[in-house]
C-alpha angles and dihedrals in degrees: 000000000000116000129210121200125199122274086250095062097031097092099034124115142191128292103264091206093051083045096054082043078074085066095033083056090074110093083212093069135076113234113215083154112083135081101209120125130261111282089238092053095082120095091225098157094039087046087052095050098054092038084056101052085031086060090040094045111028116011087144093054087051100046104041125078124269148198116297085227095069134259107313101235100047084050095054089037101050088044092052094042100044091051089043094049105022106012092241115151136036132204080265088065136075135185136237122187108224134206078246139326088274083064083057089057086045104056099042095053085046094057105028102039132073112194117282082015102127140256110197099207133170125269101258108020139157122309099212090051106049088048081049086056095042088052082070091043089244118176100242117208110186121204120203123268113233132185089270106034141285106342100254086212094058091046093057089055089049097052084043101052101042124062124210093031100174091188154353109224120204135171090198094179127069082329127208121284106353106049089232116153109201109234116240086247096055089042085058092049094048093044083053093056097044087065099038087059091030099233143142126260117209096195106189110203103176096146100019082114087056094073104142095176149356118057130304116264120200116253113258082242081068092071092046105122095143104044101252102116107090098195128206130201130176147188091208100105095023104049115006133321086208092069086057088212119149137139141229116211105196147144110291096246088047096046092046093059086045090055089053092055093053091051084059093041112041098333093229143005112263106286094210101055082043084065103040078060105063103039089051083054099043099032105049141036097278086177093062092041091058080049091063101046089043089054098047086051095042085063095040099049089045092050094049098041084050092056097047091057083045094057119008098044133153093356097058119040139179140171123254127263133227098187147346133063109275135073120207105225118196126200124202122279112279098027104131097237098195083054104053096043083061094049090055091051080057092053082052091253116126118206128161120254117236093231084072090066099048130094088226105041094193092062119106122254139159106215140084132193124239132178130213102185104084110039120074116256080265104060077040090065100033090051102040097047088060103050080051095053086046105064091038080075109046088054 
């Protein structure tokens, strides 16, 4: 039979970083590839504890369905705690618990884009998300990347020079891939822009709790005095990936469209990891819990900036990072990145390849992304110490 997919999934392709995962499978390689979170960064033991006396207490509560909205007291509770701690919110917002933050990405495209409408992203950006804007058949317009965030210049010529720009999307902490943390001058300016052009801001914040040095920057969602900053959090990186629980903090209107398209979508989060959340919140000491996981990144991302100065230096640089989970390495100019990444398949190290990242994939670009967060100190070094020899000999 020959089968015929619709014009939205047509041109989309794999995942590169699930593709490179193939490689990553082999025992033999070291994977510098993944995002995933350290693997003592889980509250097993915490997690237990709260499943057991959940079973014991409420199994009824944990296996029946639930409200789209989210379960009642994490969304009180999240509201409550994210104005308190980070000013985010205002009695013009509302909440809704996702299978996730990529169902966030989803849905607002789903609900704020027409096709060939645009998405203003960041160069490079995250891959889930801009698969998550070509499944809508979005025009993406990506924006450079610089040390301290989107340049704010560039981003001016972009909203100038497209019409119908639904919204700008931005990861402004420790962003993914390039490690990159948006200064408080540039999140005004943007903020500013945002207004000039009227348009919407999805402002993505998964590790902004992971911040190991440097000083604290508000949110973007702190500026929002007109209900244009669509806000996503996420327990992804601070309490497990595996429970696909994250929230959207956005303006009621927005927030009620959003909650349609998960009816037609799961119906609702899993109410049982939704719970697992908030008693692990409101039950045990969260703070020293954040301490934990900022200290076992602190060491990581020391130990793996150390070694890239041991062994990749000067060929191969990179800017230092405050927080998160990923480094943005650059090569020279005229390396042939996709090459060497390949190369370095064939050395048994797995990186991902900056294209990925790209909203043109077929754009030219010298960096790759590594992270230090999942393979033991010695993968780091192994792996790290080969993709420096590698590129000693290229040059």
């Amino acid at each position: 039979m020959e089968y015929k997919f619709s014009d939205r999934t047509n041109n989309l392709k794999p995942s590169a970083i699930r593709e490179i995962f193939k490689y990553a499978a082999d025992p033999t390689v070291v994977s510098l590839s993944a995002g995933n979170p350290s693997p003592d960064a889980f509250p097993v033991k915490e997690l237990e504890e709260i499943s057991a006396r959940l079973f014991k207490e409420n199994p009824i509560g944990l296996l029946q369905y639930s409200v789209t909205e989210g379960y009642a007291p994490l969304r009180e509770y999240l509201l409550k705690y994210m104005k308190e701690k980070y000013d985010i919110g205002s009695a013009d917002d509302d909440i809704l618990i996702t299978t996730g933050a990529q169902q966030i990405m989803d849905f607002s495209t789903k609900a704020l884009v027409n096709e060939h409408e645009v998405i203003i992203t960041e160069a490079p950006s995250f891959i889930g998300s801009l698969n998550s804007f070509r499944a809508y058949n979005a025009k993406l317009v990506g924006v450079p990347v610089e040390s301290d965030g989107m340049s704010m210049e560039l981003l001016e010529k972009a909203l100038s020079e497209n019409d119908n720009v639904r919204f700008i999307y931005t990861i402004p902490n420790f962003q993914n891939p390039s490690g990159v943390t948006m200064s408080f001058e540039k999140r005004k300016k943007l903020y500013e822009l945002a207004q000039k052009y009227d348009v919407m801001i999805l402002e993505d914040n998964p590790y902004g709790d992971l911040r190991y040095s440097g000083d604290f920057i508000p949110a973007i969602k702190t500026l929002d005095t007109d209900g244009r900053v669509i806000y996503a959090g996420s327990f992804s990186k601070v309490i497990s990936p595996g429970i696909r629980v994250a929230y959207v903090i956005a303006p009621k209107p927005v927030i009620q469209k959003l909650t349609v398209c998960k009816q037609g979508s799961d119906v609702h989060t899993n109410i049982w990891s939704q719970m697992l959340c908030y008693e692990f919140l409101t039950k045990y000491d969260f703070e020293a819990h954040l301490e934990k996981l900022r200290s076992i990144y602190r060491e990581k991302a020391k130990f793996a900036m150390d070694l890239l100065d041991k062994y990749c230096a000067p060929e191969i640089t990179y800017d230092k990072i405050d927080g998160g989970l990923f480094i943005w390495c650059k090569l020279p100019e005229g390396v042939d990145m996709p090459g060497y990444v390949r190369q370095a398949i064939e050395r048994k190290v797995c990186v991902v390849p900056g294209n990925a990242f790209l909203t043109d994939e077929t754009e030219t670009t010298n960096g790759f992304r590594i992270n230090f967060s999942t393979p033991t100190d010695e993968q780091l070094e192994k792996g790290i110490r080969a993709l420096g020899a590698l590129i000693k000999e290229i040059v």
